[in-house]
N, C-alpha and C positions, 0 to 999 in steps of 0.2 A: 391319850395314846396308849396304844400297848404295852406293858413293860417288861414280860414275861411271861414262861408256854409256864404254865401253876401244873397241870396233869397232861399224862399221856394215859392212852391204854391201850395194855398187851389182852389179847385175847385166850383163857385156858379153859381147860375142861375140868380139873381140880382146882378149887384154892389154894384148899391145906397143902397139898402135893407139892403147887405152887410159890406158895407161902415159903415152902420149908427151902425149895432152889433158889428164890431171890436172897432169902436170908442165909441161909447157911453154906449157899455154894459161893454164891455171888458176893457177900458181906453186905451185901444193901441193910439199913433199918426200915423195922415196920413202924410206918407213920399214923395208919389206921388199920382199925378191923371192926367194923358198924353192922350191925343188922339193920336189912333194908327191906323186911319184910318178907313175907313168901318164901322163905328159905334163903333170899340173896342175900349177899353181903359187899358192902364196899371198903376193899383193902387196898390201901397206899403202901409204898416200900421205894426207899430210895438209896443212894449214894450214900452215907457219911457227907453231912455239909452240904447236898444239894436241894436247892431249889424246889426244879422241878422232879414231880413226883409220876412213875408208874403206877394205873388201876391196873390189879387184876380181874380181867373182867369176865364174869360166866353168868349166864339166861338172864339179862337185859340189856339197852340197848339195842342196835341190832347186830347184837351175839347169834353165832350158829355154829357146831361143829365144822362148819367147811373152813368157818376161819382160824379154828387154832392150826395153830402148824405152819405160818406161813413168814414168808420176812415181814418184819415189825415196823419199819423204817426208821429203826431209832438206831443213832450210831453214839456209844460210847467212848469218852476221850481217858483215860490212864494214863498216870504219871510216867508210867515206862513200860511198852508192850510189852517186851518179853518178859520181863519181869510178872506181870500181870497175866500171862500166859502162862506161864510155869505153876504160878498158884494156884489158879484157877483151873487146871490142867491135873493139876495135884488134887484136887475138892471133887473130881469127876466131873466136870462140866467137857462139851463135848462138843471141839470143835472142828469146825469142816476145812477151816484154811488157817493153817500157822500164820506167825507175823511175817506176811509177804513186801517187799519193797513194791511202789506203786509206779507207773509212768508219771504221777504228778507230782511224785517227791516226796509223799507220807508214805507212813507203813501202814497195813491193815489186817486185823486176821477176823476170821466169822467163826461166831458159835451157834448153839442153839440150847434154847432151853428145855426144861422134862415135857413138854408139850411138840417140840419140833418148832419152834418158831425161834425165824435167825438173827440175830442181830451181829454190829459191826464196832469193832474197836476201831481207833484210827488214831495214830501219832504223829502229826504234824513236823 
């Protein structure tokens, strides 16, 4: 059986650029950074403690400009929105909706990364 999502991938047009927003805006650790040949490279960056790990992914796959910039469909959970707002807020990350209460009873706010691609905080 399954027992775990091991990667995702976000799609960017820079690594380094990229690199530098998951770690130093976000606090994510970098997991990997491999030469993959051809000038690619395959870089992991995650959470502090998690799991599952973000590719950043540029020219393979099927990568293409149309896709950075888009919602990512990843939702991240934080020990405490606002709180988590505020700092990251603080670091210039840049987001589109504050921590808004939901009709289902969680809070949510959306950001995006130096690519434009959004993702979703959510507090249960």
């Amino acid at each position: 059986m399954i027992t775990n999502v091991a990667v995702v991938g976000v799609f960017v047009s820079d690594e380094d650029k990229a690199l530098d927003f998951y770690v130093n805006k976000l606090g994510f650790e970098k997991r990997a950074d491999e030469p993959m040949g051809d000038g690619l490279r395959w870089i992991e960056v995650a959470p502090p403690g998690a799991t599952t790990r973000i590719v950043l992914t540029r020219g393979y796959g099927d990568w293409s400009q149309e896709k950075v910039g888009q919602f990512a469909g990843i939702v991240f959970e934080p020990d405490d929105i606002n709180a988590t707002y505020q700092e990251l807020s603080a670091r210039g990350v840049e987001f589109t909706e504050p921590p808004t209460a939901q009709p289902w009873g969680g809070v949510q706010a959306l950001f995006k990364d130096q690519d434009g691609n959004t993702f979703v905080l959510v507090q249960r």
